[in-house]
C-alpha positions as YAML, in Angstrom:
chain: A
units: angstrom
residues:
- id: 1
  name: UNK
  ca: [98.32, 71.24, 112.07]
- id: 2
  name: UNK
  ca: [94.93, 72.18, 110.34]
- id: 3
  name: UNK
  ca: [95.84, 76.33, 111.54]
- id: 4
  name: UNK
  ca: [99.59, 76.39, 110.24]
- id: 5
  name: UNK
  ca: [98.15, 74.44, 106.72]
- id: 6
  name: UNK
  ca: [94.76, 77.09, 106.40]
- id: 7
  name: UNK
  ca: [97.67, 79.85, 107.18]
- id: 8
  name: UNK
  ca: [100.59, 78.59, 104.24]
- id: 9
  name: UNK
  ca: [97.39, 78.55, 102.08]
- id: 10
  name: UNK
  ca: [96.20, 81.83, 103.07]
- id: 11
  name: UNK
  ca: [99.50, 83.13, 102.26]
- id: 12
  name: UNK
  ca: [100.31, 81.61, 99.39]
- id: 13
  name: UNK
  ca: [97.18, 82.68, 97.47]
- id: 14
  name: UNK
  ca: [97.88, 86.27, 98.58]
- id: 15
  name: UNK
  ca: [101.24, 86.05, 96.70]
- id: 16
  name: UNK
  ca: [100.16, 84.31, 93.72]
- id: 17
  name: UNK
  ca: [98.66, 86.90, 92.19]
- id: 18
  name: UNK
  ca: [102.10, 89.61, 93.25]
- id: 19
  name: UNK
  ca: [104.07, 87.26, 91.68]
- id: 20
  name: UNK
  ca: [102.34, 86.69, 88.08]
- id: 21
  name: UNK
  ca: [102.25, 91.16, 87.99]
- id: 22
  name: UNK
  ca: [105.72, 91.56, 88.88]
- id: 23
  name: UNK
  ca: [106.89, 89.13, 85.81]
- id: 24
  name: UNK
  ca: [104.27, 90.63, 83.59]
- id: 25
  name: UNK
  ca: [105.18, 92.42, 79.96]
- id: 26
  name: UNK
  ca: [103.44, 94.55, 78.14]
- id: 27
  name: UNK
  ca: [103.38, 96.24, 75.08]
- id: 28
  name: UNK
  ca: [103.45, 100.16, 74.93]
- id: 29
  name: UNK
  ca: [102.22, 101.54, 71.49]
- id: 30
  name: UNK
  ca: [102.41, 105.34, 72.54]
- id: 31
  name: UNK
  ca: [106.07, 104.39, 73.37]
- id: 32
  name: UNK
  ca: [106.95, 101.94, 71.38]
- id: 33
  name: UNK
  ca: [108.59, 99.83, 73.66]
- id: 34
  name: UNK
  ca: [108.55, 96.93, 75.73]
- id: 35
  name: UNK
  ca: [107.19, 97.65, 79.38]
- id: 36
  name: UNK
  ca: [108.73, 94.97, 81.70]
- id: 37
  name: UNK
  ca: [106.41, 94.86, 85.11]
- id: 38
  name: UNK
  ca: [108.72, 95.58, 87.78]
- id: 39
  name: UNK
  ca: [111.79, 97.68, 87.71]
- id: 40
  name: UNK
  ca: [113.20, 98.12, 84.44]
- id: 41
  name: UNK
  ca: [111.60, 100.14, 81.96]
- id: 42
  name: UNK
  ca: [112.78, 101.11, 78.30]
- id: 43
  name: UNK
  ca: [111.44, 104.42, 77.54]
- id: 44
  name: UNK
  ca: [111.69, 106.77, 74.10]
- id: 45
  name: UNK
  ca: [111.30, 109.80, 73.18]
- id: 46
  name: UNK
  ca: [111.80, 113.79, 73.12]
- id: 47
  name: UNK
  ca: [113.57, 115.44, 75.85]
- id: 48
  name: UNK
  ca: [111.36, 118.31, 76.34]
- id: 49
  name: UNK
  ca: [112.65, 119.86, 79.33]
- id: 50
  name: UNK
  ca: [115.71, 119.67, 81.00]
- id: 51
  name: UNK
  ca: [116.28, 120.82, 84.65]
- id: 52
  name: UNK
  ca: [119.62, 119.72, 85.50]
- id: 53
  name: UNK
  ca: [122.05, 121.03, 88.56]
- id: 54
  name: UNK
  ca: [125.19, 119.80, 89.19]
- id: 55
  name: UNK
  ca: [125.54, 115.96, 89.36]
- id: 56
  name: UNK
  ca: [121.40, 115.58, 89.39]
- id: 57
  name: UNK
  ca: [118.23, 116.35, 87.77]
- id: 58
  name: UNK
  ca: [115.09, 115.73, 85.83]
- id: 59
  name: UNK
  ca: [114.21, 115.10, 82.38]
- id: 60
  name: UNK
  ca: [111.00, 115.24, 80.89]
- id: 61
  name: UNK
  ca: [110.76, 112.91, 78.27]
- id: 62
  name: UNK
  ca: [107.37, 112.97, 75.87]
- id: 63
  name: UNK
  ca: [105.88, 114.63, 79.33]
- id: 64
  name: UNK
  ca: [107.42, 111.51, 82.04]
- id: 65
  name: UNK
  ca: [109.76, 113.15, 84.18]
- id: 66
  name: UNK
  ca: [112.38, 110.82, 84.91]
- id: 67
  name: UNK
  ca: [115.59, 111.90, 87.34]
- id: 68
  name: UNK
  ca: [119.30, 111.35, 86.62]
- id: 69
  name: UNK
  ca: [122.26, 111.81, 88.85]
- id: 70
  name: UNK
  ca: [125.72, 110.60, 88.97]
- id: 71
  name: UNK
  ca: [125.70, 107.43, 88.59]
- id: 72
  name: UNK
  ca: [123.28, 107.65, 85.43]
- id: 73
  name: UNK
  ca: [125.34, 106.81, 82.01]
- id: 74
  name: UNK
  ca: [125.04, 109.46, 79.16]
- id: 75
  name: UNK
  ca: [126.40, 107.90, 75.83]
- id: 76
  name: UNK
  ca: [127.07, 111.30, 74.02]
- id: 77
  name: UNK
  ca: [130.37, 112.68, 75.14]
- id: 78
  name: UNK
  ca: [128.95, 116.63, 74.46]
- id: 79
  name: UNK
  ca: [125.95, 115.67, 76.39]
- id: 80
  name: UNK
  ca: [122.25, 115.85, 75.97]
- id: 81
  name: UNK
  ca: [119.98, 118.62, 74.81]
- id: 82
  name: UNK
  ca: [116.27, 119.80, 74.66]
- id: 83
  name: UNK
  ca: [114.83, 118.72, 71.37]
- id: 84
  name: UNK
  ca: [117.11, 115.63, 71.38]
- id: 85
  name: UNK
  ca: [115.41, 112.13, 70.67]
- id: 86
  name: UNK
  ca: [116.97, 109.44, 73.46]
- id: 87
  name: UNK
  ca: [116.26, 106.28, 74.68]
- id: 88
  name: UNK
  ca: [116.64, 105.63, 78.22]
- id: 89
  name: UNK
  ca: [116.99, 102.36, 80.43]
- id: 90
  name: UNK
  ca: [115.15, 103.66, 84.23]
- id: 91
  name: UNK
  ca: [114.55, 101.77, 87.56]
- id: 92
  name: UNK
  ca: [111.21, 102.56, 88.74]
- id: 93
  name: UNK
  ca: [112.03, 103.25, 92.77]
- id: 94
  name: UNK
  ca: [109.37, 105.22, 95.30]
- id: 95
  name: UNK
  ca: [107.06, 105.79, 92.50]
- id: 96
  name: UNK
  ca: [109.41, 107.49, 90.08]
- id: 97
  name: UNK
  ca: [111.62, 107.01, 87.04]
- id: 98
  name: UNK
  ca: [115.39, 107.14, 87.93]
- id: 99
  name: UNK
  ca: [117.53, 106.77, 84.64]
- id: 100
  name: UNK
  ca: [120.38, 104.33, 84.79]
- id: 101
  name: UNK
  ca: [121.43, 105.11, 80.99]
- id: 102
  name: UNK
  ca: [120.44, 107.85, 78.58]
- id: 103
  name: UNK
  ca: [121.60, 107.30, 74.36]
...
């Protein structure tokens, strides 16, 4: 009994810490927007490059690239262009920015 308690609280105080980053939020003054810790992020900016093929491909926003494909929404009927100021709604996934909406 002493083993399976020592384990749940050798566990447990490994999570802890996971648990308070994941529902962190931070504030972003060279964005100016609200970081959520986790998946979402609101990000703002200039689009200064656009690489796009098809259904997919990357944006680079103030220098972040960030990847868009099908299923990303894009607000602006005539689409977006270099130069353009947008904000975008992204998942962060595998260690990069996939855009789920672009105004």
């Amino acid at each position: 009994m002493k083993n399976i308690t020592k384990t749940l609280l050798g566990i447990s105080t490994m999570l802890l810490p996971l648990s308070l980053m994941a529902g962190e939020i931070k504030y972003s003054q060279n964005e100016q927007t609200v970081l959520q810790g986790g998946l979402s992020i609101n990000l703002s900016g200039i689009i200064n490059k656009k690489e796009i093929k098809g259904e997919t491909g990357i944006l680079s926003i103030d220098g972040k690239k960030v990847f868009i494909d099908k299923h990303t929404f894009i607000s602006k009927s005539d689409g977006i262009k270099v130069g353009e100021k947008v904000i975008i709604i992204a998942q962060h996934q595998y260690g990069k920015l996939f855009a789920l909406s672009i105004n």
